[in-house]
Phi, psi and omega in degrees: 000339183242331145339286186299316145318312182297313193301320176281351188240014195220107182352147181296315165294330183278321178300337189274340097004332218233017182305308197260068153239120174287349167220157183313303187320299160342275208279357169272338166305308189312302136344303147320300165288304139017264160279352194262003179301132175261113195241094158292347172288321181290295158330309203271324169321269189327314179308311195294343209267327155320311171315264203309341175294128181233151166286349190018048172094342179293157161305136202310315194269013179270345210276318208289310185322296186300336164287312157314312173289307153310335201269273182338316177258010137281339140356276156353326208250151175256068220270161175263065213308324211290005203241347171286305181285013192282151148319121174008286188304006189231063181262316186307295188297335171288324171332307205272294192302347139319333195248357149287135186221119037254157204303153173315175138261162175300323195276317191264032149275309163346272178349316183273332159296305163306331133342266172326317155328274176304297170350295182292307162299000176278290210306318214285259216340284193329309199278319164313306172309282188339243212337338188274277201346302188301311169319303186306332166257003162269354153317000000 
């Protein structure tokens, strides 16, 4: 009976993964591995898509509906909210630390930015200097 459950509550390409398997436990593992890939890009999608959710003329409670349901499933999710207000330019290190699994703490996601911070401000010095030296020798 939950075999046959499973089969009615899950998309067809996934039933189809989950045919021949004889008992539920099975097939709630498979399923379970499956789904359980920690998708940080999928988290950050969410944060922005919450940031950016407006009521736009809709009814409060369809307005509420649509938050809720993001609120929920982010819950769900150990989201890094704070990688949402980085600047552009920190697109490479948010890429990666989304696609760690299992996800960072805040703090050594922190770690990696700032890392990254110094870095660029080393390059700007390094390229400033290069660049004063050069003038001085076209003097």
């Amino acid at each position: 009976m939950v075999i046959a459950w499973i089969h009615n509550n899950v998309s067809d390409s996934i039933k189809n993964s989950i045919l021949f398997v004889n008992n539920a436990s099975d097939a709630w593992k498979i399923l379970e591995k499956r789904f359980q890939v920690v998708n940080g890009s999928r988290k950050y999608k969410l944060c922005r898509d919450l940031f950016n959710l407006k009521q736009n003329g809709v009814s409060l409670l369809e307005y509420y509906t649509a938050m809720s349901i993001i609120w929920s499933e982010l819950e769900d999710m150990n989201a890094l909210p704070f990688l949402n207000g980085l600047d552009d330019e920190y697109g490479a290190p948010r890429s990666q630390l989304l696609m760690m699994d299992p996800f960072p703490s805040v703090e050594m996601a922190c770690s990696v930015i700032q890392q990254e911070e110094t870095q660029r401000e080393t390059l700007k010095m390094t390229v400033g200097q290069s660049s004063e030296i050069a003038v001085m020798y076209s003097k």
